[in-house]
N, CA, C and O of each residue as an XYZ file, in Angstrom:
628
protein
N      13.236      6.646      3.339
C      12.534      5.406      3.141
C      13.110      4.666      1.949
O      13.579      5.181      0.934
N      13.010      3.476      2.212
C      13.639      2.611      0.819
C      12.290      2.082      0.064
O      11.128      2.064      0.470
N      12.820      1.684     -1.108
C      12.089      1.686     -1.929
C      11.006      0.059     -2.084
O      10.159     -0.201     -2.939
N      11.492     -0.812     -0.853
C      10.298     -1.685     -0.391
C       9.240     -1.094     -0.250
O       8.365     -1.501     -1.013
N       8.987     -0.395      0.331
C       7.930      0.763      0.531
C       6.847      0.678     -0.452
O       5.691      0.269     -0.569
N       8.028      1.416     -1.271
C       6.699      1.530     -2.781
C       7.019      0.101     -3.658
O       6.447      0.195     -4.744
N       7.464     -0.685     -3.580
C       7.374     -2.347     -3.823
C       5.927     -2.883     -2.876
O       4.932     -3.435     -3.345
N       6.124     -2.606     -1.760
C       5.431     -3.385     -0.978
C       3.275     -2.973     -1.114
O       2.259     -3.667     -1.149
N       3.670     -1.113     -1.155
C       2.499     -0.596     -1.422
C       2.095     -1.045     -2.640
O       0.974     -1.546     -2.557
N       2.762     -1.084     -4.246
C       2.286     -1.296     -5.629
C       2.040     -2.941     -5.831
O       1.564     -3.429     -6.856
N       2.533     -3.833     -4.442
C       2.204     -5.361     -4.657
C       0.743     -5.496     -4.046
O      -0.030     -6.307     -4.556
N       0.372     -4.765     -3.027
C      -0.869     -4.883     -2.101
C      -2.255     -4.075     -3.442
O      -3.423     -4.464     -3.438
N      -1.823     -3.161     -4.258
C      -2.629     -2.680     -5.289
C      -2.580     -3.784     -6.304
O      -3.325     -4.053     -7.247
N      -1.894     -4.138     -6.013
C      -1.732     -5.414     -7.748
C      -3.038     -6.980     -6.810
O      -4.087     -7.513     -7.173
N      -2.286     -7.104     -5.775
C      -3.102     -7.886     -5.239
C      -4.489     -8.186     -5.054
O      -5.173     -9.207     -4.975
N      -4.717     -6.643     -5.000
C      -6.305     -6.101     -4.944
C      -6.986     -6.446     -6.155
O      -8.161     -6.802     -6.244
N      -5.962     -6.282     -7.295
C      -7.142     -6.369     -8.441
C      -7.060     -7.574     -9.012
O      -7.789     -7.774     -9.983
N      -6.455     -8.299     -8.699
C      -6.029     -9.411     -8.696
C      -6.694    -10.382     -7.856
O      -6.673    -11.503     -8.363
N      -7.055    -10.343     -7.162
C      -8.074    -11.060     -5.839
C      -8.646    -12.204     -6.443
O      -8.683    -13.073     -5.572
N      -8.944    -12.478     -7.125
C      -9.977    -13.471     -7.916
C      -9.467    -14.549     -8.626
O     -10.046    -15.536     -9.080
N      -7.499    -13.991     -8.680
C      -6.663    -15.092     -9.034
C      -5.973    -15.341     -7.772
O      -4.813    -15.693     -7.988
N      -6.179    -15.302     -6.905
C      -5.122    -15.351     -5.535
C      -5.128    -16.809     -4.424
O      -5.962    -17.162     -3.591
N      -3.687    -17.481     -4.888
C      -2.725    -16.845     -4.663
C      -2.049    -16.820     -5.944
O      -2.078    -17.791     -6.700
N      -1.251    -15.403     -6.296
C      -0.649    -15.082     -6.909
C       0.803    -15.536     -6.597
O       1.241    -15.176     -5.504
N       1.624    -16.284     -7.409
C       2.782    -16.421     -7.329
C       4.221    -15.379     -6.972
O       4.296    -14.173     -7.207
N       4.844    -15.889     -6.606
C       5.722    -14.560     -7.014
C       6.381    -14.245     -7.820
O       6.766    -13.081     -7.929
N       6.797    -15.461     -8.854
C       7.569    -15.369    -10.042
C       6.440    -14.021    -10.775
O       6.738    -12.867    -11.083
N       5.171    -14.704    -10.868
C       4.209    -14.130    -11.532
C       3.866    -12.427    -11.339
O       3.560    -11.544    -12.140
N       4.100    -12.466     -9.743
C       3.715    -10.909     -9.369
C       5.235    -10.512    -10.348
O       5.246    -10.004    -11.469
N       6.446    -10.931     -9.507
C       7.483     -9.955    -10.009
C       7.406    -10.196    -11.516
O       7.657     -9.066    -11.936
N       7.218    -10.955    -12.572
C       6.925    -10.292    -13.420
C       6.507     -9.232    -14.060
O       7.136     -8.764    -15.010
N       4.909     -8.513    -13.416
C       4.025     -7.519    -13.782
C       4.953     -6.306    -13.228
O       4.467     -5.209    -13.502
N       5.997     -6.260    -12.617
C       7.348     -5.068    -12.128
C       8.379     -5.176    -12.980
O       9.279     -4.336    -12.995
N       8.351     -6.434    -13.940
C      10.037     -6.973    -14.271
C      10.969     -6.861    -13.140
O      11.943     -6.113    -13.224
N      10.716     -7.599    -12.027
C      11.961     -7.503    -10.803
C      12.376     -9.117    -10.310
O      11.407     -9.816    -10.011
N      13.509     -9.646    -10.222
C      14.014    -11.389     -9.943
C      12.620    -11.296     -8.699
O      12.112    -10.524     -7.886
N      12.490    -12.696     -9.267
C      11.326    -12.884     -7.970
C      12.314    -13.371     -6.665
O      11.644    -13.235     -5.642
N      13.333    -13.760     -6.427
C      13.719    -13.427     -5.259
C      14.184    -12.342     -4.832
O      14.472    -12.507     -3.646
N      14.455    -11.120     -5.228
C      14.402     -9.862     -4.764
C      12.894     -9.611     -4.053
O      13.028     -9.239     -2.887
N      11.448     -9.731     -4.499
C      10.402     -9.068     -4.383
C      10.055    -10.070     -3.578
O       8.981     -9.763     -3.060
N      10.416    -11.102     -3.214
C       9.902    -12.066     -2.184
C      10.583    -11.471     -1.072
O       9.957    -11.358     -0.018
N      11.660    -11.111     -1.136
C      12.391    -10.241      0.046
C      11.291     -9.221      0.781
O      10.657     -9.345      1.829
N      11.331     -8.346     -0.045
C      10.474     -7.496     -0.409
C       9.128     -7.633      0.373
O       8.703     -6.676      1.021
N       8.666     -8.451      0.333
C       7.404     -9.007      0.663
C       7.020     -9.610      2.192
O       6.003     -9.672      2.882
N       8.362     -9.996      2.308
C       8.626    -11.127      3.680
C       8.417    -10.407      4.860
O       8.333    -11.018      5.926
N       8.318     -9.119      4.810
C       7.934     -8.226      6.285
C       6.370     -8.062      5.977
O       5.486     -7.834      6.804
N       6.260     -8.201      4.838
C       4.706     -8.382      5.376
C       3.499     -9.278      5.550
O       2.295     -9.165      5.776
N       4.591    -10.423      5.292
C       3.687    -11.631      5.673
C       3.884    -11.544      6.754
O       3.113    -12.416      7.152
N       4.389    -11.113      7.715
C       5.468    -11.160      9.008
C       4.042    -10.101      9.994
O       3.691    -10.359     11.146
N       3.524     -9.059      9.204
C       2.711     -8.496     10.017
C       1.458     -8.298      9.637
O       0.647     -7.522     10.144
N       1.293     -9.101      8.623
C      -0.366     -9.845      8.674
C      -0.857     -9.223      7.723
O      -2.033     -9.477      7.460
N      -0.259     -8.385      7.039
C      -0.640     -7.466      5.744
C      -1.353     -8.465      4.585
O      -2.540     -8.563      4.274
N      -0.061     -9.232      4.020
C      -0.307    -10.570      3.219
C      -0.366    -11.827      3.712
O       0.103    -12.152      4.802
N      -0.905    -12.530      2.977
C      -0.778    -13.973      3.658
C       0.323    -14.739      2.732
O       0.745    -14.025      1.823
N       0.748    -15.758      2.773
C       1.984    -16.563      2.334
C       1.260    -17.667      2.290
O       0.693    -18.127      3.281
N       1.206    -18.412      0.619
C       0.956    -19.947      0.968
C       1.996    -20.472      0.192
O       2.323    -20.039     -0.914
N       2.679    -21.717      0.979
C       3.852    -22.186      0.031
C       3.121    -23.221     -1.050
O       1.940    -23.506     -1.247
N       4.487    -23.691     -1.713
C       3.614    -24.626     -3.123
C       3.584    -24.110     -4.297
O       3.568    -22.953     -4.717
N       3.576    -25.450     -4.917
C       3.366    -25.129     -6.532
C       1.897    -24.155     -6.615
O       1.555    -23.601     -7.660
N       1.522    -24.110     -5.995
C       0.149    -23.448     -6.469
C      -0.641    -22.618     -4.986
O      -1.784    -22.417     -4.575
N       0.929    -22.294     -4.511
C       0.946    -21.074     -3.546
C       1.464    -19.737     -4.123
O       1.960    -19.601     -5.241
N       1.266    -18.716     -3.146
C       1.864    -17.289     -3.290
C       1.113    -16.268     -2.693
O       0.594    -16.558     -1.615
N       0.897    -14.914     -3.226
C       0.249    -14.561     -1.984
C      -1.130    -13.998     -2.218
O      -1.826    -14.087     -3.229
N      -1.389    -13.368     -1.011
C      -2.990    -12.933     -1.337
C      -2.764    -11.663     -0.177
O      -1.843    -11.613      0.638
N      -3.760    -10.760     -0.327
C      -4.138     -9.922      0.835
C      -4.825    -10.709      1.713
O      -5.702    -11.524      1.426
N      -4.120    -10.259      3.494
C      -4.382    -10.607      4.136
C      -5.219     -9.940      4.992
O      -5.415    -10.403      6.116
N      -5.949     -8.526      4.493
C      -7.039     -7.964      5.120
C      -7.634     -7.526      3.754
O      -7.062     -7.761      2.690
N      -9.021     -6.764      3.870
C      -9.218     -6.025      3.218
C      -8.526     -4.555      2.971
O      -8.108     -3.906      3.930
N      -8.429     -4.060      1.588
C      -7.753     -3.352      1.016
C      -8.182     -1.823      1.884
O      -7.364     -0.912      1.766
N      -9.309     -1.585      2.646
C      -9.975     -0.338      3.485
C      -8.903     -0.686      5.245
O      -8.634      0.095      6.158
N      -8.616     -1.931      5.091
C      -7.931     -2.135      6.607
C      -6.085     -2.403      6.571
O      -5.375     -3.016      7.368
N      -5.838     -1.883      5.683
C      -4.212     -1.970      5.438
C      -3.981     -0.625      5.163
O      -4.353     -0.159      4.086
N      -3.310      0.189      6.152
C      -2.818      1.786      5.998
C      -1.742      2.077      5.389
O      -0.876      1.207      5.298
N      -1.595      2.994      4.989
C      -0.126      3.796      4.024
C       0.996      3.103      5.468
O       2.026      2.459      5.269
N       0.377      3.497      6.983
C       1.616      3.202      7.523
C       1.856      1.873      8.146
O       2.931      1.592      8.675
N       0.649      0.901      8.064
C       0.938     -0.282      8.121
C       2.353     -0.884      7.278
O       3.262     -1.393      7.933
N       2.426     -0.784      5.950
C       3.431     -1.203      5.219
C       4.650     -0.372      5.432
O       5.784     -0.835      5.549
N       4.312      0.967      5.476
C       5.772      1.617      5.761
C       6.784      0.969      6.990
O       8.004      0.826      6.916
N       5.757      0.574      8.314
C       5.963      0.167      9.789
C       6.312     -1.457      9.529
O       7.027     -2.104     10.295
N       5.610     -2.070      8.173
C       6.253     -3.169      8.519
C       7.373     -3.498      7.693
O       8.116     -4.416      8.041
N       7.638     -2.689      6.364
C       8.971     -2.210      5.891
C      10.615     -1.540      6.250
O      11.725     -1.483      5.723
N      10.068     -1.198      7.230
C      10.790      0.631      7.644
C      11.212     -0.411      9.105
O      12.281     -1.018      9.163
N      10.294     -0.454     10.068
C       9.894     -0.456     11.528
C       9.514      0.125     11.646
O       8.970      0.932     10.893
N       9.625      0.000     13.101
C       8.611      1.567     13.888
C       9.633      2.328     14.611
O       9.336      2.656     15.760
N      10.515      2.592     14.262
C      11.886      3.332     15.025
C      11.523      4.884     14.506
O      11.496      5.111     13.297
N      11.301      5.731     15.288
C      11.303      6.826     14.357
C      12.116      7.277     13.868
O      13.229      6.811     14.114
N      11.986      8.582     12.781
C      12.697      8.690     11.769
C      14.259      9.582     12.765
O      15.393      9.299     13.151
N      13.659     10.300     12.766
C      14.548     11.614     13.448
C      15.118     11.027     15.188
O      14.204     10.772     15.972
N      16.063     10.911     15.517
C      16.302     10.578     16.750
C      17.483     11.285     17.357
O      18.599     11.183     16.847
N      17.210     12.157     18.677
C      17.722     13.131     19.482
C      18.924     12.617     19.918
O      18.789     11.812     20.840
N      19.764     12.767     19.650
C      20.913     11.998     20.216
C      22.025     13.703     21.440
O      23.229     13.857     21.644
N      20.897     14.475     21.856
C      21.692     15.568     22.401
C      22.830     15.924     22.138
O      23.605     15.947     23.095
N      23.274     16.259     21.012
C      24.550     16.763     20.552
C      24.841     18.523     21.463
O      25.886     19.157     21.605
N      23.484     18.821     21.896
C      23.847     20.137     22.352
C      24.759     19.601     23.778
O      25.358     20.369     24.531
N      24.717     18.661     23.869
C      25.904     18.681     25.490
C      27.482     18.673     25.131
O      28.447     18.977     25.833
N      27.417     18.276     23.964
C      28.544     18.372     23.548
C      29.794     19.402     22.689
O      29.456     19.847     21.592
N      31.193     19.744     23.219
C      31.486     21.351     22.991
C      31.303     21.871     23.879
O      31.614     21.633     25.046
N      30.562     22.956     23.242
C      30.579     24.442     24.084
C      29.518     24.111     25.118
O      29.628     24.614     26.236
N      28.284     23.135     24.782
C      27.358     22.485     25.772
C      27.963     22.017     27.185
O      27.386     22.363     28.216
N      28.999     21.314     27.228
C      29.423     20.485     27.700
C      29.608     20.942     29.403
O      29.435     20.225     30.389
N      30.019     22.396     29.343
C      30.373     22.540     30.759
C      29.069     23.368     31.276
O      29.192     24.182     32.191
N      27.543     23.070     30.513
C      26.558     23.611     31.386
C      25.785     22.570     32.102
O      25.759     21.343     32.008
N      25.053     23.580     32.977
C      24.294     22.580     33.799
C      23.521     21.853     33.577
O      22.676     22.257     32.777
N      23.354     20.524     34.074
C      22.154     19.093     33.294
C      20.553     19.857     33.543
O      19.546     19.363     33.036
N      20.503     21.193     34.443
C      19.219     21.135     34.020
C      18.984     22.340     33.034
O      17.970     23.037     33.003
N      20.177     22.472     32.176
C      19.493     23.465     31.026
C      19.156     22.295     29.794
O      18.822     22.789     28.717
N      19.210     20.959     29.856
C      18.862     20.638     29.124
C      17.761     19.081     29.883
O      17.841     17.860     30.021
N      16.780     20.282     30.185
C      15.976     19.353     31.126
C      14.547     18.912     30.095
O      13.889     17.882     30.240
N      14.383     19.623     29.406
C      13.477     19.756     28.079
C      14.287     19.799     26.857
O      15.274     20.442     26.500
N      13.325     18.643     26.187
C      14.130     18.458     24.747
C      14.426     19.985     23.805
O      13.777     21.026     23.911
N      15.125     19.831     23.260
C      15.539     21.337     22.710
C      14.508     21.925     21.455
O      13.835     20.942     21.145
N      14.195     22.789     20.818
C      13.620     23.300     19.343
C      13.621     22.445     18.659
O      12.560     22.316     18.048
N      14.843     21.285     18.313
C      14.733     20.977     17.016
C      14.072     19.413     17.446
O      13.273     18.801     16.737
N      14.577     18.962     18.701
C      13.602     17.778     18.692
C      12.516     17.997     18.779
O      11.877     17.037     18.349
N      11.839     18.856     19.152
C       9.974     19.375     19.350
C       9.509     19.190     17.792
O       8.816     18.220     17.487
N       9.932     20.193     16.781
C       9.615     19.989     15.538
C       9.635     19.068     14.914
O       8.716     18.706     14.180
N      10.954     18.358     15.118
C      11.160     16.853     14.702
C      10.113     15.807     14.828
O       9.809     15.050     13.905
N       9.490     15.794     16.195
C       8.863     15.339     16.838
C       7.472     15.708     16.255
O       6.873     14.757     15.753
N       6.699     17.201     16.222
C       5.248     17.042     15.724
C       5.547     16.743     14.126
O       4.502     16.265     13.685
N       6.322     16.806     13.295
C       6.675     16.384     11.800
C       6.272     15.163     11.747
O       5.231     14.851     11.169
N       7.157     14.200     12.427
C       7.178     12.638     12.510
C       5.334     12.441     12.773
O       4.504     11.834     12.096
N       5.183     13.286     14.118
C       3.894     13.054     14.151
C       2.461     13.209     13.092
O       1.572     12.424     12.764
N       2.807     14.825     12.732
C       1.909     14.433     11.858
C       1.999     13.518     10.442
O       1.043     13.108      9.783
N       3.026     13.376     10.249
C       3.802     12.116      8.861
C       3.034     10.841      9.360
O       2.126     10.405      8.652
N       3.298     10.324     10.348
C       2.402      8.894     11.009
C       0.634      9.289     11.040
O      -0.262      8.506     10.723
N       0.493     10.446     11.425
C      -1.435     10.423     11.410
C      -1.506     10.126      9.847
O      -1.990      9.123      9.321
N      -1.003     11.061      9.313
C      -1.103     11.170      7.545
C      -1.469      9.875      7.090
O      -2.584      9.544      6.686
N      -0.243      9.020      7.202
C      -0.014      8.002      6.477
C      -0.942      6.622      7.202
O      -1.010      5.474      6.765
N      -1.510      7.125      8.278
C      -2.395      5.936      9.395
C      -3.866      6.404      8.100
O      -4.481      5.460      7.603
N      -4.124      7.362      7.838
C      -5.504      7.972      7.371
C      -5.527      7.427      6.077
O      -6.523      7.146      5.410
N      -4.483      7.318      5.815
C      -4.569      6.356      4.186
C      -4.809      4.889      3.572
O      -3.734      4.302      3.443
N      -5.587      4.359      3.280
C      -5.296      3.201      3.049
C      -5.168      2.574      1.291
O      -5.210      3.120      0.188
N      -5.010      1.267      1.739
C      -4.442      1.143      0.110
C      -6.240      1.028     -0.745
O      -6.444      0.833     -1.944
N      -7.049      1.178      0.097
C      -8.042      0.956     -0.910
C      -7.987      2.836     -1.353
O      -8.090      3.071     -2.556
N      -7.858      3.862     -0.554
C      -7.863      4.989     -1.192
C      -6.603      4.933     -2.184
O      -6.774      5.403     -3.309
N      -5.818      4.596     -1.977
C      -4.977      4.384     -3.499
C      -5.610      3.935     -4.640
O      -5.520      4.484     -5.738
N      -6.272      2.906     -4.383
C      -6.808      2.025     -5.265
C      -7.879      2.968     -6.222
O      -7.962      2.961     -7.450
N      -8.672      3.783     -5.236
C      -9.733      4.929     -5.830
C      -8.975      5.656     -6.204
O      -9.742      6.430     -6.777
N      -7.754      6.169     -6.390
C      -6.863      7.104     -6.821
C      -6.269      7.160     -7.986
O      -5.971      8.162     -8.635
N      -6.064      5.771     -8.296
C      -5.816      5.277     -9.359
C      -6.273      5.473    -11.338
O      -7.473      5.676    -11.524
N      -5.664      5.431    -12.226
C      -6.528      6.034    -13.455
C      -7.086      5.020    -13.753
O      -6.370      4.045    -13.521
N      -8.724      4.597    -14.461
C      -9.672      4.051    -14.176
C      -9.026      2.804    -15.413
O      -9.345      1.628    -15.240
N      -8.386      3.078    -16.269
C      -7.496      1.850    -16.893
C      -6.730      0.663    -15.899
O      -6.726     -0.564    -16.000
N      -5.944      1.785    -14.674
C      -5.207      0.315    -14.575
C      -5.119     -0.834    -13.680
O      -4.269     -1.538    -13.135
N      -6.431     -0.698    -13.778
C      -6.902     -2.376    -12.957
C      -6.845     -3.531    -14.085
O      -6.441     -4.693    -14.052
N      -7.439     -2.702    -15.135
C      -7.643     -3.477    -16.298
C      -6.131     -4.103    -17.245
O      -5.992     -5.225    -17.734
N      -5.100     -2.881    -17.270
C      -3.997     -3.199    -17.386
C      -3.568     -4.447    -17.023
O      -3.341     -5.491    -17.635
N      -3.505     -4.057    -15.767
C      -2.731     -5.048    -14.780
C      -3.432     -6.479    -15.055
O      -2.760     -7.492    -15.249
N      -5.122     -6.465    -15.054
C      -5.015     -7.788    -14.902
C      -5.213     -8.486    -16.644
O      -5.115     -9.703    -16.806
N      -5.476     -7.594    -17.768
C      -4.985     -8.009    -18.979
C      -3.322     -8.405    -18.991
O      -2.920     -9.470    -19.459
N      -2.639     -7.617    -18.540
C      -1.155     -8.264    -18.589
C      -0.784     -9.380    -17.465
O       0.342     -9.845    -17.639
N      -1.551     -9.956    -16.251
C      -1.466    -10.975    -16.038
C      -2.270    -12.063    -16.460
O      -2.013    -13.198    -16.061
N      -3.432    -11.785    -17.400
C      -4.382    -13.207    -18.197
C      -3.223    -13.159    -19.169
O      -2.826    -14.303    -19.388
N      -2.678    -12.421    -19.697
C      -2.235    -12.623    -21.147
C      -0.530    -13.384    -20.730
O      -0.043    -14.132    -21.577
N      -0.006    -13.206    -19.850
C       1.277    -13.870    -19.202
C       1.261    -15.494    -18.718
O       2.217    -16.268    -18.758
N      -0.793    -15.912    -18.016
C      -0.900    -16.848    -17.955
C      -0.793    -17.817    -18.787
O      -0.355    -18.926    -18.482
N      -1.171    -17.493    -19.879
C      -1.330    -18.348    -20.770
C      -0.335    -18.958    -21.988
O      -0.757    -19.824    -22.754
């Protein structure tokens, strides 16, 4: 996974506590990261794309959560970061070589390693469906809501 991921997850937590100033800019968000705000607008652009955030343009646009923080999952953002391609993909290398001169129906069922591959991925997607960013948010140390939004009053001004 690349590291939009955890860009995209730590903007939807910033957003959250932030709610009350929103829309948040992006110069402004990527500030509270120190990252060029056109990098983190990058960053961002798959998930205005799948309804995560909302996008308002303008001097006195930027973004906001576009659901509540209980209805945006760990794998919502990964899926709209990532895609939805899975991770691991069978490309039957066993036909190839020493494979090569057996019969098509010894490989009529996917082999050991795609099965595992396969319930891994699976349970990795329930995992990350069961999470959402508001349980992050409860996860969080009870300072840094306050952080965050003391270092964006104190940047406003």
């Amino acid at each position: 996974m690349g590291e939009g991921v955890e860009w995209g997850l730590h903007c939807c937590m910033v957003l959250a506590w932030l709610d009350d100033h929103a829309p948040i800019a992006t110069a402004r968000l990527a500030e509270i990261f120190e990252l060029p705000p056109e990098y983190l607008k990058k960053r961002l652009q798959p998930l205005v794309r799948e309804g995560i955030l909302d996008s308002t343009p303008g001097a006195r646009g930027g973004y906001r959560l576009a659901r509540t923080p209980e209805r945006i999952t760990l794998m919502d953002v990964v899926a709209a970061v990532e895609g939805r391609t899975e991770a691991f993909r069978c490309t039957e290398i066993r036909r190839r070589g020493a494979g090569a001169s057996r019969a098509g129906s010894d490989f009529a069922k996917p082999c050991g390693i795609a099965k595992a591959m396969g319930r891994a991925e699976l349970a990795w997607r329930r995992e990350l469906e069961a999470q959402t960013v508001a349980d992050l948010l409860a996860g969080t140390p009870a300072n840094a809501s306050k952080y965050t939004r003391s270092f964006y009053e104190r940047v406003a001004t």
